[in-house]
MARRO-714773 format. One record per residue: residue number from 1; residue in one letter; x negated, y, z negated of N, C-alpha, C in turn. Coordinates in steps of 0.001 Angstrom, whole numbers, plus 500000, padded with zeros to 6 digits. Each point is the difference from the previous one (the first is absolute). Example, Ala and Ser with C-alpha at 12.3 -4.5 7.8 and 13.67 -1.06 7.14 Angstrom:
2
num:residu:nu:nv:nw:cau:cav:caw:cu:cv:cw
1:a:486810:494310:492200:500890:501190:500000:499100:501200:500000 .
2:s:500350:501050:500720:499180:501190:499940:500770:501090:499270 .
//
This chain:
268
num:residu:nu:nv:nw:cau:cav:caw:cu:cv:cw
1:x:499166:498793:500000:500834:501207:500000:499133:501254:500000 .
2:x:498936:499931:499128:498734:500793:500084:499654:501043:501200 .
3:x:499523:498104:500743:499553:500533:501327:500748:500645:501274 .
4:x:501322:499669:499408:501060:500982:501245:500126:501092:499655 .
5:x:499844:500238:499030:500712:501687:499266:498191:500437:500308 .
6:x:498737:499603:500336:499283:500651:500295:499564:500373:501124 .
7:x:500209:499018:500650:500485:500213:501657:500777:501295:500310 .
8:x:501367:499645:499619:500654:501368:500117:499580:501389:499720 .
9:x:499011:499716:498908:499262:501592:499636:499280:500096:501017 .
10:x:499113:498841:500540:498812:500305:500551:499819:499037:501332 .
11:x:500406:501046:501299:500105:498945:500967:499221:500844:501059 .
12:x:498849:500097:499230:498782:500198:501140:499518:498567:501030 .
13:x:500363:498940:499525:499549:499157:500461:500243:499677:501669 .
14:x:501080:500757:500097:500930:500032:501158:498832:500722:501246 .
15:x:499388:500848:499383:499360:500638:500917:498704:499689:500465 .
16:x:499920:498746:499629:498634:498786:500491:500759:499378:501231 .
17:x:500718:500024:500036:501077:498773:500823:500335:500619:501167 .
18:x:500120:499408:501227:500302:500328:501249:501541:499608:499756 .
19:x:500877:498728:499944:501328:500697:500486:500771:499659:497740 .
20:x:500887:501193:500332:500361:500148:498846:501053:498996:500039 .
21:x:501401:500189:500922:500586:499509:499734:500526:499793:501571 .
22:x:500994:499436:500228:500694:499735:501659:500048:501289:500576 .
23:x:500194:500716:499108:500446:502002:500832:498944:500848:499638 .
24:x:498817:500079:499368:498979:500840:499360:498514:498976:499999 .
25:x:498795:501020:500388:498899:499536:500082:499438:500725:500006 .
26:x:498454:500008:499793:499055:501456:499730:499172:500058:501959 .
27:x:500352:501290:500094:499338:499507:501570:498400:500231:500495 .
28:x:499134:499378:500017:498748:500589:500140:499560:500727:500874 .
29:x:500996:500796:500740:499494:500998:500439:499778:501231:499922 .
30:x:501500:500566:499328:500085:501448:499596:499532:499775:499059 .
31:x:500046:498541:498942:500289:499771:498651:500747:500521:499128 .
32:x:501208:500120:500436:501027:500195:498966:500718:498626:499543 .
33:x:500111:499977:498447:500586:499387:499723:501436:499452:499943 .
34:x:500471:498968:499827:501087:499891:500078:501395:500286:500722 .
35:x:499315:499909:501439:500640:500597:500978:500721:498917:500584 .
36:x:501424:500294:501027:500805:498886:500948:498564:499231:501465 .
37:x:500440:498853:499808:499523:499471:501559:500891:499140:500100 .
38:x:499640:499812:501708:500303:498952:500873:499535:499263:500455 .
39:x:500751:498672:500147:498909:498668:500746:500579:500068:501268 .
40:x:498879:500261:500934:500020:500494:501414:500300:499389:501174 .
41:x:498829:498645:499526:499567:498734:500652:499586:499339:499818 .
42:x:499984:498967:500205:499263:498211:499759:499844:499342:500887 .
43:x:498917:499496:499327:499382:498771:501287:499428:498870:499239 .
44:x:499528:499269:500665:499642:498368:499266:498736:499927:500989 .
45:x:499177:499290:499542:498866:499344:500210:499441:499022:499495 .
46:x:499258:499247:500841:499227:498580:499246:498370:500461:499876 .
47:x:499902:499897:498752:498433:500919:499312:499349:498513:500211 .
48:x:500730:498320:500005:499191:499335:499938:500988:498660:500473 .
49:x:499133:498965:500600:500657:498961:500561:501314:499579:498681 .
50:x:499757:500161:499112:500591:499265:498959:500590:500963:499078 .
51:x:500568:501668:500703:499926:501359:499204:500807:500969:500749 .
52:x:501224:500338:499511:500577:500752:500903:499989:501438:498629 .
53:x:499845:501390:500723:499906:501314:499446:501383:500859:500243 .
54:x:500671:500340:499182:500777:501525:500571:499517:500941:499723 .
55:x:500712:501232:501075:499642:501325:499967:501106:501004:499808 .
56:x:499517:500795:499726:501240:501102:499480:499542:501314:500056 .
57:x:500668:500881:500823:499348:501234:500624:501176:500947:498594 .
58:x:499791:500855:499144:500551:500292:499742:499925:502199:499871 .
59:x:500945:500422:500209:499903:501337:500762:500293:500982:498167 .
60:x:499143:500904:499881:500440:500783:498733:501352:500912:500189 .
61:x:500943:500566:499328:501087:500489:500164:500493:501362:500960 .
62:x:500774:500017:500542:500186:500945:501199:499747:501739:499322 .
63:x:500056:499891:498437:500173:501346:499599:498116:500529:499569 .
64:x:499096:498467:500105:498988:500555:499961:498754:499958:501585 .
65:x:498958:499087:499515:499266:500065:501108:500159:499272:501199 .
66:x:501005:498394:499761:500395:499411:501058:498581:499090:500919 .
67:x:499156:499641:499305:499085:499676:500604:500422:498330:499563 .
68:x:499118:499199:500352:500179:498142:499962:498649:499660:499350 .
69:x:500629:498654:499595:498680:499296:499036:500229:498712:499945 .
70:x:499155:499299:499918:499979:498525:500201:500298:499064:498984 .
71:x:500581:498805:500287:499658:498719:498682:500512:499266:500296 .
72:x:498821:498933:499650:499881:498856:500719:500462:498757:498477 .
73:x:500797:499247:500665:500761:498766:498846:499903:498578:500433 .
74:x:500162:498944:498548:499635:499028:500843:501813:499440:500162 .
75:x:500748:501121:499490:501381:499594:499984:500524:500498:500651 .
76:x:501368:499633:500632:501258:500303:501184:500852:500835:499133 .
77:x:500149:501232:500151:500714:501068:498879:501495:500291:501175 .
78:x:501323:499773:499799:500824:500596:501176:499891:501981:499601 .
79:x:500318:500326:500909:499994:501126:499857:501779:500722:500540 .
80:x:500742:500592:498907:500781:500135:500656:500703:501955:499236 .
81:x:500221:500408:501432:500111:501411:500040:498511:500851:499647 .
82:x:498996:499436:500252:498592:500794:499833:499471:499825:498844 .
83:x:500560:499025:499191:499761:499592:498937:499298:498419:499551 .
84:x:499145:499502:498841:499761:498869:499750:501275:499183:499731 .
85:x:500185:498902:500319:501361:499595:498946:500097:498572:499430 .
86:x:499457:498933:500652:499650:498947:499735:498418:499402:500202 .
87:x:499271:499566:498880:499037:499241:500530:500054:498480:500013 .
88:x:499548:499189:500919:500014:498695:500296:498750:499473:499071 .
89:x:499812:499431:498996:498986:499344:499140:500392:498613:499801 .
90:x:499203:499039:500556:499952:498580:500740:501302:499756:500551 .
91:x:500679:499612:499449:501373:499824:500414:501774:500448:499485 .
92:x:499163:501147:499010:500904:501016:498880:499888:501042:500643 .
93:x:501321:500876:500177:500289:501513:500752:500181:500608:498031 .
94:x:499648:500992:500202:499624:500745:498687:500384:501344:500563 .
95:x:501209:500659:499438:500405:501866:499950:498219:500282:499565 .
96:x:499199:501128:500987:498942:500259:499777:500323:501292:498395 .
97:x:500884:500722:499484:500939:500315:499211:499528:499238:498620 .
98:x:499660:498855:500000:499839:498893:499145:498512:500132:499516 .
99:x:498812:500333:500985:499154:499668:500393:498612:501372:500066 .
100:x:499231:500106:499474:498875:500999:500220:500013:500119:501199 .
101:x:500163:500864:501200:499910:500086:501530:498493:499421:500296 .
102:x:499592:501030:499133:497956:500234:499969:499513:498771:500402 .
103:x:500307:498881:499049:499385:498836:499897:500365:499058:500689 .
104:x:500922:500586:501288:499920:499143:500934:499734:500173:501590 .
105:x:498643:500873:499638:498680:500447:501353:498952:499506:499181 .
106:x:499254:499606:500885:498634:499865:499927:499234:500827:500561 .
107:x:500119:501226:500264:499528:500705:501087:500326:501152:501017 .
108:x:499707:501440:499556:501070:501034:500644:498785:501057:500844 .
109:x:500540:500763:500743:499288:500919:500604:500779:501063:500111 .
110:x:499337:501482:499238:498957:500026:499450:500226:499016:498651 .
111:x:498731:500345:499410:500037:498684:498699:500902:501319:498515 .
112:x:499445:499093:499108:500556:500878:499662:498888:501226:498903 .
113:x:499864:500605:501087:498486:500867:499687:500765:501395:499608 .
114:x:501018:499961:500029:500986:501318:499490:500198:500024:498814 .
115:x:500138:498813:499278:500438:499962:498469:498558:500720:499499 .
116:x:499320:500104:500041:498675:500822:499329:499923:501873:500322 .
117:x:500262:500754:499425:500067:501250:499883:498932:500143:500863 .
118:x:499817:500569:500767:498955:500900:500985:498844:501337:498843 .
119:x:500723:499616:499384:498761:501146:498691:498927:499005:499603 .
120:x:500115:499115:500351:499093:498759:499644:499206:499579:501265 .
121:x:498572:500287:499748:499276:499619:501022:499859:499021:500976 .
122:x:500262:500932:501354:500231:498827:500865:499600:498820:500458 .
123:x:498479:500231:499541:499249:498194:500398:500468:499537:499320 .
124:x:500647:500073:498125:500517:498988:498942:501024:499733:501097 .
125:x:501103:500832:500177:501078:499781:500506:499986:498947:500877 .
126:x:499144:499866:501178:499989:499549:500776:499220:498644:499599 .
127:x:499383:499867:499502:499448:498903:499441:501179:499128:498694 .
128:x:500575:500364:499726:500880:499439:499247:501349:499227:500932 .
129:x:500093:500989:501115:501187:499792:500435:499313:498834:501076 .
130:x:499073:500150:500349:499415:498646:500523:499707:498690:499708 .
131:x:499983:499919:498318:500031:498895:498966:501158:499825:500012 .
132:x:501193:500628:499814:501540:499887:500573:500404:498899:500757 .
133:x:499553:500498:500893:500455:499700:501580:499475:498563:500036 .
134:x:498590:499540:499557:499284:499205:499882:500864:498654:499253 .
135:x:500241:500371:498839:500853:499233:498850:501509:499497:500909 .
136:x:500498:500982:500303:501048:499793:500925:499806:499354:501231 .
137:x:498793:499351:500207:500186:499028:501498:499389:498703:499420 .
138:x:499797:500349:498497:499593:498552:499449:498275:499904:500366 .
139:x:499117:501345:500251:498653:499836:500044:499352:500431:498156 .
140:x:500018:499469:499589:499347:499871:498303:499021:500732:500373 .
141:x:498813:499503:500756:498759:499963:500158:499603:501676:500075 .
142:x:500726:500431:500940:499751:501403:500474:500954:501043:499081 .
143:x:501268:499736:499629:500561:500884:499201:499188:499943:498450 .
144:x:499233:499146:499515:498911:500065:498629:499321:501142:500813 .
145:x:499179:499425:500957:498824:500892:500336:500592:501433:500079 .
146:x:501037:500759:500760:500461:500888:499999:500319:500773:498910 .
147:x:500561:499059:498847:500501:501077:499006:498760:500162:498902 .
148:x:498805:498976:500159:498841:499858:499627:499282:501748:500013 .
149:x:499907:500159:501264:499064:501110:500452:501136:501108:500029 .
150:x:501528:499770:499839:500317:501291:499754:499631:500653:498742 .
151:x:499967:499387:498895:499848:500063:498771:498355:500326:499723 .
152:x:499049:499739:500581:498442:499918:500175:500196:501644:500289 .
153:x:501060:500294:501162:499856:501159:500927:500772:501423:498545 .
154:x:500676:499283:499236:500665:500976:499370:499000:500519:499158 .
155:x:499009:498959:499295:499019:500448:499057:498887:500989:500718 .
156:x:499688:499601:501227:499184:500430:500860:500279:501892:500025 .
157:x:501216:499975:500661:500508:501506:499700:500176:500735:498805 .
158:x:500090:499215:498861:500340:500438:498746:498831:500031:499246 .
159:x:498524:499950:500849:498845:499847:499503:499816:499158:498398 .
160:x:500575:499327:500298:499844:498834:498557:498667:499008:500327 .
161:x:498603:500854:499289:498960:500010:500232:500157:498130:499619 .
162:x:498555:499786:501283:499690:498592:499665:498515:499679:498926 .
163:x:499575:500845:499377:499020:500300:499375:500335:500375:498866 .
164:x:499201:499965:498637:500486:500646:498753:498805:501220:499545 .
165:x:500309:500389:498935:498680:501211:499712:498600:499694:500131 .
166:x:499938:498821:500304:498810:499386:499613:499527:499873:501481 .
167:x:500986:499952:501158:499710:499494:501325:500197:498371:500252 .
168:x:500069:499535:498877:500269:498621:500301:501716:499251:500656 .
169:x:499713:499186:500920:501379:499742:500636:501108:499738:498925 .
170:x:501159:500743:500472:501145:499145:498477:500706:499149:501597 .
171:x:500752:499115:499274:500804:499104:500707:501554:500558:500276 .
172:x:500579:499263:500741:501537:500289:500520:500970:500628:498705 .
173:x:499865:499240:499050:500972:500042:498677:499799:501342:499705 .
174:x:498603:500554:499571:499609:501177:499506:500566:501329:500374 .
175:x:499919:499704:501850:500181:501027:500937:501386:500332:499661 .
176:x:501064:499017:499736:501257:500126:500236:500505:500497:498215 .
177:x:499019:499822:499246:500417:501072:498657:499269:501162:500219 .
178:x:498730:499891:500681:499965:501800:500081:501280:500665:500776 .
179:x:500845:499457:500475:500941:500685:500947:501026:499716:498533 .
180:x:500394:499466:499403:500951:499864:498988:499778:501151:499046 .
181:x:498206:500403:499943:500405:500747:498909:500158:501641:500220 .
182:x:499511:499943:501719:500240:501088:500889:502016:500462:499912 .
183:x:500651:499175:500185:501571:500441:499844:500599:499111:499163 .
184:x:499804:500810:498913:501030:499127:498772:501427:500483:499687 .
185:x:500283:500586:500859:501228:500245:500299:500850:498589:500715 .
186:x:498933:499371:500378:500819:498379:501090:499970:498948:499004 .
187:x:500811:499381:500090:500279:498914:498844:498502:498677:500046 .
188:x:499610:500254:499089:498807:499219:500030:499830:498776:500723 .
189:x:501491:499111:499760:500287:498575:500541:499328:499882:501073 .
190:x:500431:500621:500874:500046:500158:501465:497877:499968:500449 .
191:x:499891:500939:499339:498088:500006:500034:499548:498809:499537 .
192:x:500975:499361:498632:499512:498778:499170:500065:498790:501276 .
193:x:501132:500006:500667:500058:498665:500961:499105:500028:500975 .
194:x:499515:501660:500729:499447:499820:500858:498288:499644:500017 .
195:x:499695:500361:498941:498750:499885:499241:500000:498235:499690 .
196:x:500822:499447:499713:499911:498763:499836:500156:499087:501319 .
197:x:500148:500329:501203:499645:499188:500839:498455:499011:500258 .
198:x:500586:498923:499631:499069:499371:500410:498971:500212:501632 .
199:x:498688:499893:499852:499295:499454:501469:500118:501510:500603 .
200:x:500035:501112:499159:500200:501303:500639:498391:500854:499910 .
201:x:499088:499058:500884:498811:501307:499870:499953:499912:501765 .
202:x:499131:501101:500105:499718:500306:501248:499376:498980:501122 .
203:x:499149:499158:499543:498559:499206:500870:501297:498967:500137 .
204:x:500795:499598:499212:500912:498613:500234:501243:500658:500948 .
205:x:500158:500883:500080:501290:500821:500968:499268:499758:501398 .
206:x:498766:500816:500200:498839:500164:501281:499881:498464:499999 .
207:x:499477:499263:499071:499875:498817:500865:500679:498695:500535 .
208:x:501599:500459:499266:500679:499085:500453:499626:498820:498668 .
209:x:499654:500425:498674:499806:498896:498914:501050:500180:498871 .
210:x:501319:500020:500974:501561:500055:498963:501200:499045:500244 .
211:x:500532:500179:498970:501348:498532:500547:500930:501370:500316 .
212:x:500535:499614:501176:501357:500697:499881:501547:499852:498913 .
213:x:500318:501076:499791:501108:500085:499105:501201:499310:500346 .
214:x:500950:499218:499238:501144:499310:500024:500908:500910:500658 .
215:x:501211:499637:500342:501069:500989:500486:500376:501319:498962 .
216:x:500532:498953:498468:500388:500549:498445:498703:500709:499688 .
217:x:498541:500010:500084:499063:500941:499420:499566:501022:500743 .
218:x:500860:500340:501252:499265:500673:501259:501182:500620:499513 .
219:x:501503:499491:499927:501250:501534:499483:499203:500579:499374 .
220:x:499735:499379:498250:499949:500907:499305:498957:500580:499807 .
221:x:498948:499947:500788:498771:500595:500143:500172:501391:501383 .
222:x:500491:499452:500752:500645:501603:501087:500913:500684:499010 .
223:x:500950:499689:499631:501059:501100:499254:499680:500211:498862 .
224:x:499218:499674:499175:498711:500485:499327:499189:501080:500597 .
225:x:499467:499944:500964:498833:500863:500224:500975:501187:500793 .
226:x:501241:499821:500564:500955:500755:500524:500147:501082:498667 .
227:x:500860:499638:498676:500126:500541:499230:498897:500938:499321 .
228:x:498818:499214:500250:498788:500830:499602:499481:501775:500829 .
229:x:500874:499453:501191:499481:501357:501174:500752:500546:499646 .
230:x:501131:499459:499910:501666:501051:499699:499636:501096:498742 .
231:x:499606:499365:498886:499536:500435:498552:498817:501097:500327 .
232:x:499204:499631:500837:498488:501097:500255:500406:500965:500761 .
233:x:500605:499927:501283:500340:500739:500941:501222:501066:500323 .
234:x:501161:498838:499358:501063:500906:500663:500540:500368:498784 .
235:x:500422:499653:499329:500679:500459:498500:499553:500834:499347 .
236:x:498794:500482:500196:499170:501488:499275:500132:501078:500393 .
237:x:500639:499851:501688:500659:501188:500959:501134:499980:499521 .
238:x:500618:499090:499941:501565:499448:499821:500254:501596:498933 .
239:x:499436:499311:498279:500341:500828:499050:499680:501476:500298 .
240:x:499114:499900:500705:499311:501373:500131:500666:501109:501238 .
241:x:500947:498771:500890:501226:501004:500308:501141:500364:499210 .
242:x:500384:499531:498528:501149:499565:499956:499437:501356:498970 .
243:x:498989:499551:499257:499506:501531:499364:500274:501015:500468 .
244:x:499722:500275:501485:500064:501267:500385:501386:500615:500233 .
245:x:500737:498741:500359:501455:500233:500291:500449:500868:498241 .
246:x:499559:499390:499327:500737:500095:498828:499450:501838:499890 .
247:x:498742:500023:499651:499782:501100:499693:500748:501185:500944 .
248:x:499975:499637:501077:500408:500674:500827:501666:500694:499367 .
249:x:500551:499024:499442:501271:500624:499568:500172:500780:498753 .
250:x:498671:500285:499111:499637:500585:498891:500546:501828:500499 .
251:x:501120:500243:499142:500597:501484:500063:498272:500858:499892 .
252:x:500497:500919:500618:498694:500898:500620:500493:501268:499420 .
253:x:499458:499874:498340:500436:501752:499119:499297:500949:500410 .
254:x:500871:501158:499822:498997:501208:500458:499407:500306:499522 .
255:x:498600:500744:499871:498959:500476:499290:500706:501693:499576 .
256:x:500238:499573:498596:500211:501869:499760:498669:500548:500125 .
257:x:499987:501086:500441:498586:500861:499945:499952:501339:499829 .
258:x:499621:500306:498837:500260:501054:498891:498804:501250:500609 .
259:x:500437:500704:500781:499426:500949:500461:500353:501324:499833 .
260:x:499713:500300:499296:500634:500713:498661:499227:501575:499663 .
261:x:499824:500862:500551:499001:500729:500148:499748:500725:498077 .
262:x:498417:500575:499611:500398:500846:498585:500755:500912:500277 .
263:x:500419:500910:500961:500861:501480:499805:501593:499151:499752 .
264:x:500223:498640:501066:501218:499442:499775:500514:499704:498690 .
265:x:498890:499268:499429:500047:499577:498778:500118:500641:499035 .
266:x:499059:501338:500086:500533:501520:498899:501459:500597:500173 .
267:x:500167:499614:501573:502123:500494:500244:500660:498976:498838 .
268:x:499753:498616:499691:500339:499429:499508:500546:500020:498585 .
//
């Protein structure tokens, strides 16, 4: 019961997600959230002798940019009035209504490189959203490596020296509490998990001497390090507009100014 009544407070989560619901989706182009689309077109393909793919062209809403975007399923969705409405899962038709839309693509174009605020540096960006994309076609191998060196790349910019006073090398863990104790404004957790990745130094990234991450440790290690940019980057503007808004409405008293001459003051 908890967890619904917190949901309801707090449904940022929505805005990670490409389709919200049958009538609303975030569109990566203008990037507005929570906007109408349409499913345009479909097509089918065989990705493999033993593998058939759908496609789904779907168009953002007539009142915004109207542009198309891709996604690719391994399921037969009917589509009816421009809408999702049934998905076919083995031999069960399922109201998609029932059903996370999201989690039933493997694969969209663009990816979904929109859910990351643009105040956040674009190689992270782009390097994250490539570990994405990666995870989503079922490549482990390359979405580790990707979100590997986005995270390498965040310290990199955030000069989270690899050396200590002494000049001597500190290791991965270290780097990622000098950045913890750089914004303690961000909930420590988040630095605590990422700092605890195993197999996270540099020479084993370069040389290819790492296991790739499970499906379950690659989530919570991207939306982890997601939350971490969100916390450094965008939320410090965030307040720091909301400040200004506020002050901005602070009544503006007049300055009496007592100019008052001595001959005035002797009339007095």
């Amino acid at each position: 019961m908890n967890q619904t009544h917190n949901q309801s407070q707090d449904q940022s989560y929505l805005d990670r997600k490409y389709f919200i619901d049958d009538a609303k989706y975030n569109c990566p182009f203008c990037n507005r959230k929570s906007v109408t689309y349409s499913v345009v077109s479909t097509f089918d393909f065989n990705w493999s002798n033993d593998r058939n793919v759908y496609g789904y062209l779907v168009k953002c809403g007539s009142d915004s940019c109207s542009k198309k975007s891709l996604h690719l399923s391994n399921y037969y969705i009917d589509i009816y009035g421009g809408k999702f409405y049934y998905a076919t899962l083995g031999s069960e038709r399922v109201d998609v209504n029932d059903l996370d839309i999201d989690n039933l693509f493997f694969y969209h174009q663009p990816t979904t490189f929109f859910t990351l605020d643009n105040r956040i540096n674009g190689r992270i960006r782009k390097l994250v959203s490539e570990a994405e994309g990666c995870a989503k076609m079922g490549y482990l191998v390359g979405a580790s490596g990707c979100l590997r060196k986005a995270i390498y790349e965040l310290l990199e910019i955030e000069k989270s020296s690899r050396t200590n006073e002494k000049g001597a090398e500190i290791d991965y863990a270290e780097r990622v509490k000098i950045l913890k104790g750089k914004y303690q404004t961000v909930p420590p957790e988040y630095f605590d998990a990422l700092a605890n990745i195993q197999g996270m130094t540099s020479e084993q990234l370069h040389e290819g001497g790492w296991k790739p991450w499970t499906q379950e440790e690659f989530r919570f290690l991207v939306e982890t390090t997601k939350e971490v940019l969100t916390e450094v980057y965008v939320r410090p503007q965030e307040k720091s507009l909301v400040l200004s808004k506020i002050l901005g409405l602070k009544p503006q008293k007049e300055e009496v100014k007592e100019n008052v001459s001595i001959d005035e003051e002797k009339q007095l």
